[in-house]
HTML snippet that shows the backbone in 3Dmol.js (N, CA, C, O; Angstrom):
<script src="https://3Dmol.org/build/3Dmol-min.js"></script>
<div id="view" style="width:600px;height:400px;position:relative"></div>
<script>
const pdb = `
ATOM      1  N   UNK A   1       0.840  -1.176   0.000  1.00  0.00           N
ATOM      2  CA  UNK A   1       0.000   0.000   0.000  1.00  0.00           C
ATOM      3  C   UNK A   1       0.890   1.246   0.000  1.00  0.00           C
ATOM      4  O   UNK A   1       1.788   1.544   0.787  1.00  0.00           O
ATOM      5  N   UNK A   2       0.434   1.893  -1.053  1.00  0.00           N
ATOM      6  CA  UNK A   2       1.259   3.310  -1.007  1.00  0.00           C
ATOM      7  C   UNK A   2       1.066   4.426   0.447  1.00  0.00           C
ATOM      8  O   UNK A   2       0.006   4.603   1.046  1.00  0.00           O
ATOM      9  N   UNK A   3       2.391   5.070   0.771  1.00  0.00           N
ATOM     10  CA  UNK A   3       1.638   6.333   1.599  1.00  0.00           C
ATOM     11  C   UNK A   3       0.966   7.246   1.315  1.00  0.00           C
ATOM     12  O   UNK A   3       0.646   7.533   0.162  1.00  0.00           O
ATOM     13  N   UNK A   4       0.654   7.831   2.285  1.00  0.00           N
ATOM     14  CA  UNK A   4      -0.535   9.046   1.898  1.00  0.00           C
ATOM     15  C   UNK A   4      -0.982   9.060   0.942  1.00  0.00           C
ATOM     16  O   UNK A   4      -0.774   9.959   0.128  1.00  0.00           O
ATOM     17  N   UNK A   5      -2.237   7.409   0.601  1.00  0.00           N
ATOM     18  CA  UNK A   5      -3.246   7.536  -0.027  1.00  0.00           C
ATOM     19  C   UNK A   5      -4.493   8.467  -0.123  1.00  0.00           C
ATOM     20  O   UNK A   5      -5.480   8.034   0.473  1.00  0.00           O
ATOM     21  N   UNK A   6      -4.636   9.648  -0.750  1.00  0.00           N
ATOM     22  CA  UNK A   6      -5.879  10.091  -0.703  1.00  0.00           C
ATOM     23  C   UNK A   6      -6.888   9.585  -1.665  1.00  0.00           C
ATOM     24  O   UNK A   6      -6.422   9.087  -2.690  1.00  0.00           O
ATOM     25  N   UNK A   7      -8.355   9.618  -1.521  1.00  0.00           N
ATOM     26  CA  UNK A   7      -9.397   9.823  -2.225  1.00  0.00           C
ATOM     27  C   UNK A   7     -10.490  10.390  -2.116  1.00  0.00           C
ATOM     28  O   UNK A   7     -11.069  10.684  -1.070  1.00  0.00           O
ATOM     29  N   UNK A   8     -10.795  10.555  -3.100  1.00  0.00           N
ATOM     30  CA  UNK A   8     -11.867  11.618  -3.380  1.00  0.00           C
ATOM     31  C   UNK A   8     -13.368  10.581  -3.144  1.00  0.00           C
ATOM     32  O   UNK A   8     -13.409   9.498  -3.727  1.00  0.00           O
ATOM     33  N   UNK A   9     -14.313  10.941  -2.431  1.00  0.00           N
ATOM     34  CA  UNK A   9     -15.543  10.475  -1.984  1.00  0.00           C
ATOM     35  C   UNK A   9     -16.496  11.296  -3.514  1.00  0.00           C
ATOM     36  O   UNK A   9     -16.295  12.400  -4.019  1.00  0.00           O
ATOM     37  N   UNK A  10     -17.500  10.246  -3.886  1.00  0.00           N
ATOM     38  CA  UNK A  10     -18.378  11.038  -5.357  1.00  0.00           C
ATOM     39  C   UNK A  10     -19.222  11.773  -4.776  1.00  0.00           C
ATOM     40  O   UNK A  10     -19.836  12.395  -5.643  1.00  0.00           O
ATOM     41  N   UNK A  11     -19.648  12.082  -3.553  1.00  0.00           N
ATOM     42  CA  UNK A  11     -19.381  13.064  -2.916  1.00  0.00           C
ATOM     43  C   UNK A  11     -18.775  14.729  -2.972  1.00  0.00           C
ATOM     44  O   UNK A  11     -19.365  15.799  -3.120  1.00  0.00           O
ATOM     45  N   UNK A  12     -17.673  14.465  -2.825  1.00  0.00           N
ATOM     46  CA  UNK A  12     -16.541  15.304  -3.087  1.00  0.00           C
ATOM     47  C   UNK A  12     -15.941  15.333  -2.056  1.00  0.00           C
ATOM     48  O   UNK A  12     -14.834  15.681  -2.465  1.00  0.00           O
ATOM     49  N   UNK A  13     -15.809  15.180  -0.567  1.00  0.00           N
ATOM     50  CA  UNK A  13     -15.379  15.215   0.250  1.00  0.00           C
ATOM     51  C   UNK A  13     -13.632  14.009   0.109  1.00  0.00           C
ATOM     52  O   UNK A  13     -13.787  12.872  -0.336  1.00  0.00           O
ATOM     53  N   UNK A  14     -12.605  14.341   0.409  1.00  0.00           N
ATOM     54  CA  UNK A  14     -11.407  13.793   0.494  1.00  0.00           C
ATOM     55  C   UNK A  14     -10.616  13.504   1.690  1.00  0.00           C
ATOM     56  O   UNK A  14     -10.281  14.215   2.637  1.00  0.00           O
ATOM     57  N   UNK A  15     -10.363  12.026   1.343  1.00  0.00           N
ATOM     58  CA  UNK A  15      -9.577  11.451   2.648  1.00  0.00           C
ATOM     59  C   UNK A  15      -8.844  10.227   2.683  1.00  0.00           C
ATOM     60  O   UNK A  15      -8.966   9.188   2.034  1.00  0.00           O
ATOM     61  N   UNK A  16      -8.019  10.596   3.627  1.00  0.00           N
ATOM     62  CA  UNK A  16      -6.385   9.603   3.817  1.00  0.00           C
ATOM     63  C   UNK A  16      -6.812   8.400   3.751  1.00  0.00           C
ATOM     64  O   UNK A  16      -7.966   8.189   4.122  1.00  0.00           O
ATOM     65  N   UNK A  17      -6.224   7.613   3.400  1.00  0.00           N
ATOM     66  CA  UNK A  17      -5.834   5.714   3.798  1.00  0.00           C
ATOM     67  C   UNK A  17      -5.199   5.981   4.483  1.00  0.00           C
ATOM     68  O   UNK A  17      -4.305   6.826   4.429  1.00  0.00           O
ATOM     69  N   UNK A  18      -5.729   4.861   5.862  1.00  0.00           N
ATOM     70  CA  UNK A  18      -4.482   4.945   6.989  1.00  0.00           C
ATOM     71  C   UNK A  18      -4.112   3.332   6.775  1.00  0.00           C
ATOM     72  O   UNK A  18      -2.924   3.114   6.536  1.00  0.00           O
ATOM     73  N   UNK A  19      -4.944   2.252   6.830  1.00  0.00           N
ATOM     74  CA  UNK A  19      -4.588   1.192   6.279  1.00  0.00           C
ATOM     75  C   UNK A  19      -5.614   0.285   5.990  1.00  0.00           C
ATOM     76  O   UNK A  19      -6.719   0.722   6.311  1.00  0.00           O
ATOM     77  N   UNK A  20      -5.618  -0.670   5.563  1.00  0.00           N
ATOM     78  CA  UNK A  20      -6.423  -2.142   5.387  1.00  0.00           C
ATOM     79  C   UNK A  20      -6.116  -2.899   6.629  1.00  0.00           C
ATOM     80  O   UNK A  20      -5.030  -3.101   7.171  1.00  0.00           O
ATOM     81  N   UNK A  21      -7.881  -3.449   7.112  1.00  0.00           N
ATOM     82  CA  UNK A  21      -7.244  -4.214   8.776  1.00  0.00           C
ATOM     83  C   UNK A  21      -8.210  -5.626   8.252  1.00  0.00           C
ATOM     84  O   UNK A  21      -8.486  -5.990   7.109  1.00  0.00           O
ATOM     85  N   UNK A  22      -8.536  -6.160   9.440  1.00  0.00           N
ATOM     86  CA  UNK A  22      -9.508  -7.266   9.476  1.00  0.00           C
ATOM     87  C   UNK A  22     -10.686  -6.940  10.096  1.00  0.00           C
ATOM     88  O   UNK A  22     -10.348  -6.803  11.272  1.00  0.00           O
ATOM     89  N   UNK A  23     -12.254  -6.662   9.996  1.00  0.00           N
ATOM     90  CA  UNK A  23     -13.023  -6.851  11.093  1.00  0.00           C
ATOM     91  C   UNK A  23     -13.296  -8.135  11.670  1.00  0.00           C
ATOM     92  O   UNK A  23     -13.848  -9.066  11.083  1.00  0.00           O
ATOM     93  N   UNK A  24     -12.706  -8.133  13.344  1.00  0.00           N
ATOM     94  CA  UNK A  24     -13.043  -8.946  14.538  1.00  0.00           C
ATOM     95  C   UNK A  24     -14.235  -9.533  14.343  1.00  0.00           C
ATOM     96  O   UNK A  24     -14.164 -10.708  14.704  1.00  0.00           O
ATOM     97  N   UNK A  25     -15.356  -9.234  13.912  1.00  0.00           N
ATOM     98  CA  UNK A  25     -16.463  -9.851  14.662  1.00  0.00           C
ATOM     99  C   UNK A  25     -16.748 -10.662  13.470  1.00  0.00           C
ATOM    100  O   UNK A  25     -17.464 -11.647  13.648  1.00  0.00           O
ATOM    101  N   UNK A  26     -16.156 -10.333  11.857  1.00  0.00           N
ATOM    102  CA  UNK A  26     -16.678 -11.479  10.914  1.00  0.00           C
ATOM    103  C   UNK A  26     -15.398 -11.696  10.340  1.00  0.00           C
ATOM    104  O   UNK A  26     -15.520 -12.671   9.598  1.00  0.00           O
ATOM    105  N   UNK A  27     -14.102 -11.227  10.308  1.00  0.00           N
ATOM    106  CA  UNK A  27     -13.402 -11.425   9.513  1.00  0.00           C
ATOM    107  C   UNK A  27     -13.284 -10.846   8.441  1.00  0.00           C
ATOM    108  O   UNK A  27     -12.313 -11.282   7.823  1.00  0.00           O
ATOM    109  N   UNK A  28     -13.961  -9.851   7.783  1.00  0.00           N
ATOM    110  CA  UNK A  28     -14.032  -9.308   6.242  1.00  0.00           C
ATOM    111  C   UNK A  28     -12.835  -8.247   6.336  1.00  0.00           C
ATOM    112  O   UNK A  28     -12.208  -7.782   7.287  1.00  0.00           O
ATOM    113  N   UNK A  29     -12.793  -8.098   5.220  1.00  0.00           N
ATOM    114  CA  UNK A  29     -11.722  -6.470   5.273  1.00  0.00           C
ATOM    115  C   UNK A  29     -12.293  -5.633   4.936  1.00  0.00           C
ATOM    116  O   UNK A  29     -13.252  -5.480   4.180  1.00  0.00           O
ATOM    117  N   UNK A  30     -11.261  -4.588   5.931  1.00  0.00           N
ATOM    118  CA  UNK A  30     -11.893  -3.160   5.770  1.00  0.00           C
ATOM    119  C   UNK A  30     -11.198  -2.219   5.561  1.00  0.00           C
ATOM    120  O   UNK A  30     -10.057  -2.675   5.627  1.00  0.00           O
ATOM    121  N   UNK A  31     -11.140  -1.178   5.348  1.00  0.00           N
ATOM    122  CA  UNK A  31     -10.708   0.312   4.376  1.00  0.00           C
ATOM    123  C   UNK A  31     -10.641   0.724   6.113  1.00  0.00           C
ATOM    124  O   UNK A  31     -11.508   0.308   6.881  1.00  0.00           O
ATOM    125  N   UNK A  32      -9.700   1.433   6.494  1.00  0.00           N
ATOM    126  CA  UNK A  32      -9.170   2.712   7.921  1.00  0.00           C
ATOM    127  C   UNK A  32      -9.043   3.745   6.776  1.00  0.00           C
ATOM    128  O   UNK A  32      -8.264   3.854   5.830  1.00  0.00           O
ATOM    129  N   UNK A  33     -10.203   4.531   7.258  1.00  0.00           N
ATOM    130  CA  UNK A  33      -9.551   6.203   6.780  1.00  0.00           C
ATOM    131  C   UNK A  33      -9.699   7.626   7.190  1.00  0.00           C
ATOM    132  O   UNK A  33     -10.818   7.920   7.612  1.00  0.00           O
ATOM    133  N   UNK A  34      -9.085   8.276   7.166  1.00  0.00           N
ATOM    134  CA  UNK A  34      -9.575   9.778   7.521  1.00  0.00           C
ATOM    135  C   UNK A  34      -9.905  10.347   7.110  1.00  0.00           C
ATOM    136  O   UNK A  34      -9.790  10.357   5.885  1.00  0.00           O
ATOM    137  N   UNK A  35     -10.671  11.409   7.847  1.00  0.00           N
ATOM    138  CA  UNK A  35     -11.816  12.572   7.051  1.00  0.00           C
ATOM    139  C   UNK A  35     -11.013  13.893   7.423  1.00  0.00           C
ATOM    140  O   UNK A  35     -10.159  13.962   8.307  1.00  0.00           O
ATOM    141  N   UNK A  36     -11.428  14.920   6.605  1.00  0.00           N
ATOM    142  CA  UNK A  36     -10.611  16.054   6.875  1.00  0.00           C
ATOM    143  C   UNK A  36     -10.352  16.615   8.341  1.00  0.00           C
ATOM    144  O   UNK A  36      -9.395  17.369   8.513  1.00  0.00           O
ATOM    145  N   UNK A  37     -11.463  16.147   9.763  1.00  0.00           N
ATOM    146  CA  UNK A  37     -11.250  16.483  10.477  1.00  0.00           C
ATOM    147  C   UNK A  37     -10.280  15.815  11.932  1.00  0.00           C
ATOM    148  O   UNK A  37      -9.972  16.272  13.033  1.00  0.00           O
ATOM    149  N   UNK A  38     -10.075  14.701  11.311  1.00  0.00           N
ATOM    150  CA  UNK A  38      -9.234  13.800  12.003  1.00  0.00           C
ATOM    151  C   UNK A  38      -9.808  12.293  12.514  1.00  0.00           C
ATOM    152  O   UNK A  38      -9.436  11.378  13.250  1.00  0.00           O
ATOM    153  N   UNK A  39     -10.830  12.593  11.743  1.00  0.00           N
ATOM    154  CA  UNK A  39     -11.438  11.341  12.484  1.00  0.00           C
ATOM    155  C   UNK A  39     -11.301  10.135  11.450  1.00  0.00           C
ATOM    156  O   UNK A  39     -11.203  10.110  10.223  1.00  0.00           O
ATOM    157  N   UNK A  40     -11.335   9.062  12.514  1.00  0.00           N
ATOM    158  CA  UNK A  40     -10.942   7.618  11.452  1.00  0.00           C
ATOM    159  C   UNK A  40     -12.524   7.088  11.255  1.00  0.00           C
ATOM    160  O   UNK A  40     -13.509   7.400  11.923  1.00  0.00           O
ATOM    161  N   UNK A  41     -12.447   6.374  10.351  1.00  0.00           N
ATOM    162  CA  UNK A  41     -13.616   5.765  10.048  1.00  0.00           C
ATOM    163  C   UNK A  41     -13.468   4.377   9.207  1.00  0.00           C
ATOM    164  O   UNK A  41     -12.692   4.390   8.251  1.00  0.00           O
ATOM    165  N   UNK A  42     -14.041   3.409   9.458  1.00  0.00           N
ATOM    166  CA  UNK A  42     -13.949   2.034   8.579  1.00  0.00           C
ATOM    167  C   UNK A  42     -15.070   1.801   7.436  1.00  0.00           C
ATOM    168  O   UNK A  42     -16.229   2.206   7.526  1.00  0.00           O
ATOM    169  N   UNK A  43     -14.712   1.322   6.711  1.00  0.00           N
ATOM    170  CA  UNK A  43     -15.638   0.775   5.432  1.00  0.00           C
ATOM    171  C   UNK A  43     -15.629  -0.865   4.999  1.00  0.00           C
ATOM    172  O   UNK A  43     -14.478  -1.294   5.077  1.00  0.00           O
ATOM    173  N   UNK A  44     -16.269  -1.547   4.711  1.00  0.00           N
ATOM    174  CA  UNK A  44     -15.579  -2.414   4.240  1.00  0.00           C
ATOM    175  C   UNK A  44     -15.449  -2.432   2.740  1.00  0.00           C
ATOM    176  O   UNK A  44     -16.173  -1.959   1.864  1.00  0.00           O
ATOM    177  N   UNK A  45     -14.228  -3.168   2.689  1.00  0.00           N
ATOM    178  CA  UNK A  45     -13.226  -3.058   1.260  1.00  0.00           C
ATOM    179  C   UNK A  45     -14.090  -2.964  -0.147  1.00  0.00           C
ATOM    180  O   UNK A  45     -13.865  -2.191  -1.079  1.00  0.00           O
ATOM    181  N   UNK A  46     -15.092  -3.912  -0.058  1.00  0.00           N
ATOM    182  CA  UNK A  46     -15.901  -3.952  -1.182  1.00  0.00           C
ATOM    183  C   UNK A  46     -16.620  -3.159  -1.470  1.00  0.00           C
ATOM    184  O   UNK A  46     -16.886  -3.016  -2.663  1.00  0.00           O
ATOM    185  N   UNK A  47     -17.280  -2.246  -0.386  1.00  0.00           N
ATOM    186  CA  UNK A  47     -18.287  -1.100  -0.673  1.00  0.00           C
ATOM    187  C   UNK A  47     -17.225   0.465  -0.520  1.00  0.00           C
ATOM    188  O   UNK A  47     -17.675   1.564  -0.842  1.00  0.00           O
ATOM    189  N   UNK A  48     -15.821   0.270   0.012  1.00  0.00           N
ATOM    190  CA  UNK A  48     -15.218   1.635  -0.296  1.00  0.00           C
ATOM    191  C   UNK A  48     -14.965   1.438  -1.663  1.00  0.00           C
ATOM    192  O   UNK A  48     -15.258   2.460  -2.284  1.00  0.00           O
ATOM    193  N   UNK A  49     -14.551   0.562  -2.367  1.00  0.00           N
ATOM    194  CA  UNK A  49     -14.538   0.455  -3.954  1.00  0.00           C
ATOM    195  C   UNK A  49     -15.480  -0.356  -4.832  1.00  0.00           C
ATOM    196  O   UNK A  49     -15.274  -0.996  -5.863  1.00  0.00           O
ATOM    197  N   UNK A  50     -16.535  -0.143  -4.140  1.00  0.00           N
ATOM    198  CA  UNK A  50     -17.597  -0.274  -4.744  1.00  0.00           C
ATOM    199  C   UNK A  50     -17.811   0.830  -6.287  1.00  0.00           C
ATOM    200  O   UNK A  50     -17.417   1.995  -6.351  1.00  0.00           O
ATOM    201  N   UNK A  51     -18.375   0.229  -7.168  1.00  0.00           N
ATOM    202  CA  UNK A  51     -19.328   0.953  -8.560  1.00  0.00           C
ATOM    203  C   UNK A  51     -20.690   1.220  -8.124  1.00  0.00           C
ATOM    204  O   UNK A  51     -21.366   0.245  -7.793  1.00  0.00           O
ATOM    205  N   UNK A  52     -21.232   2.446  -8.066  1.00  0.00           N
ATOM    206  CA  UNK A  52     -22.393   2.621  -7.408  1.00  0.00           C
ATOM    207  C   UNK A  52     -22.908   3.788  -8.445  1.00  0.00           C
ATOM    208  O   UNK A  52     -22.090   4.561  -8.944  1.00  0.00           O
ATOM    209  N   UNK A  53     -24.591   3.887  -8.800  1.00  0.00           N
ATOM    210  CA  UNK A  53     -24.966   4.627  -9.859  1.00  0.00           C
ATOM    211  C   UNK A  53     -25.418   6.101  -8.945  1.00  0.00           C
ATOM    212  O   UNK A  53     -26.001   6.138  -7.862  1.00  0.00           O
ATOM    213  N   UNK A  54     -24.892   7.362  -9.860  1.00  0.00           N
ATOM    214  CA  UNK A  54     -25.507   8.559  -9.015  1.00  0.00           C
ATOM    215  C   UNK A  54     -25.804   9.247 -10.517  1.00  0.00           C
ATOM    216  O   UNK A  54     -24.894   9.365 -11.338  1.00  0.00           O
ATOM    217  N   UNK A  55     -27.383   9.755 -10.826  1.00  0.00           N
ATOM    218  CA  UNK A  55     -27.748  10.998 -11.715  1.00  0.00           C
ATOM    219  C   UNK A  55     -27.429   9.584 -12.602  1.00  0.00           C
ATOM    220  O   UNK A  55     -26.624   9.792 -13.510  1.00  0.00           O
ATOM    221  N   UNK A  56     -27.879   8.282 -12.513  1.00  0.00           N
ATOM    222  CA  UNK A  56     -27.617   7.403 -14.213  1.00  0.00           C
ATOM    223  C   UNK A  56     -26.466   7.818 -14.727  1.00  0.00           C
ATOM    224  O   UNK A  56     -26.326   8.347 -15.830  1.00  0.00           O
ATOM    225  N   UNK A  57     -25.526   7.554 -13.839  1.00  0.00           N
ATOM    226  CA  UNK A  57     -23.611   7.365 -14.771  1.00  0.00           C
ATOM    227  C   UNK A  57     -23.217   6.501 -13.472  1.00  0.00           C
ATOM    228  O   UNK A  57     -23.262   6.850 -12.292  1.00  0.00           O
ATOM    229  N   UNK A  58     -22.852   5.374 -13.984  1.00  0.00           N
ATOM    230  CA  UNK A  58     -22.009   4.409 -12.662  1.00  0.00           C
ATOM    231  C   UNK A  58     -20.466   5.495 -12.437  1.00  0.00           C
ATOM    232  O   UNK A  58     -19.846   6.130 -13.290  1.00  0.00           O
ATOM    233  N   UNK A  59     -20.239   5.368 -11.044  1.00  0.00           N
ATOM    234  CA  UNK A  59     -19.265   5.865 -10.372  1.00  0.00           C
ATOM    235  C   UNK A  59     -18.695   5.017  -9.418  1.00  0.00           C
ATOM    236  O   UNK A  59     -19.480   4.172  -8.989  1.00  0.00           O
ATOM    237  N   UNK A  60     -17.514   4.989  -8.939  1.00  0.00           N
ATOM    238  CA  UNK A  60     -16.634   4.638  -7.804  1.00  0.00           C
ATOM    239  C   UNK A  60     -16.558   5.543  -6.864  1.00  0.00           C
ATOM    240  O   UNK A  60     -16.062   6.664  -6.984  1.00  0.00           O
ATOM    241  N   UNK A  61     -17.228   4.904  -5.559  1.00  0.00           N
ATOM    242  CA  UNK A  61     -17.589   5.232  -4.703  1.00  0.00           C
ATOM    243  C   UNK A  61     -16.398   6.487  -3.875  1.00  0.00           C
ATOM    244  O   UNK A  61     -16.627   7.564  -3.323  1.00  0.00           O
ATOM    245  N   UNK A  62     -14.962   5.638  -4.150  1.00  0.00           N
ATOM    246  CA  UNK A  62     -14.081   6.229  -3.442  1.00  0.00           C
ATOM    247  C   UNK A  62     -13.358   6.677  -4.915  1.00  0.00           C
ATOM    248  O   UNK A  62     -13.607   5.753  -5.690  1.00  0.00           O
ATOM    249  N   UNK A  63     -12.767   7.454  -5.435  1.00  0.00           N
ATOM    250  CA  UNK A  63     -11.609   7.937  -6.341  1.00  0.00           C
ATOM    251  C   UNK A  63     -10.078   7.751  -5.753  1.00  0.00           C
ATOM    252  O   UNK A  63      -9.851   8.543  -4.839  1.00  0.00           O
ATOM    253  N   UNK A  64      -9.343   7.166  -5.971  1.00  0.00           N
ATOM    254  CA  UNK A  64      -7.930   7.635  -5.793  1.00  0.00           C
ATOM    255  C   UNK A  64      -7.257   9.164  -6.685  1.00  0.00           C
ATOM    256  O   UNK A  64      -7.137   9.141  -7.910  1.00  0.00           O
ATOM    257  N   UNK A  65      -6.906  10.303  -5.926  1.00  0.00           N
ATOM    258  CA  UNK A  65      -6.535  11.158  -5.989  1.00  0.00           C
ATOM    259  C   UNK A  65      -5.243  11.557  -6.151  1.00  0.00           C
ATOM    260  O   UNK A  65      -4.591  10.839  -5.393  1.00  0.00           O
ATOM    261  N   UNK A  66      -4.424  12.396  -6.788  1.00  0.00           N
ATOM    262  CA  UNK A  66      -3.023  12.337  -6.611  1.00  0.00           C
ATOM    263  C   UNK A  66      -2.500  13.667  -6.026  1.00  0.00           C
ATOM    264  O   UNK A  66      -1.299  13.812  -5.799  1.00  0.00           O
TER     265      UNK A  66
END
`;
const viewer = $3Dmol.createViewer("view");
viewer.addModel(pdb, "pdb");
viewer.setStyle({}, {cartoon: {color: "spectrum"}});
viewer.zoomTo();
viewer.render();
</script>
């Protein structure tokens, strides 16, 4: 995993990868990331890079940003 991954939410809102972990209670993986205000938050892996339709044009949920 690269450092200071950002991405862009279709949304528009942008935020860090801190890392890929395991969730405890089933085992799946999940996305650690931050929001502009410091706070961490989890996703799991499949729905942070999820294809999801907004306004009829499929989009990716999360963008990688450079």
């Amino acid at each position: 995993m690269k450092q200071n991954q950002r991405f862009r939410h279709y949304k528009g809102g942008i935020y860090q990868l801190v890392c890929e972990a395991t969730q405890e209670s089933d085992l799946s993986p999940v996305i650690v990331y931050s929001a502009p205000d410091g706070s961490l938050w989890t996703r799991p892996r499949a729905v942070f890079f999820e294809q999801i339709e907004v306004n009829g044009q499929t989009v990716q949920r999360f963008v990688e940003i450079d």
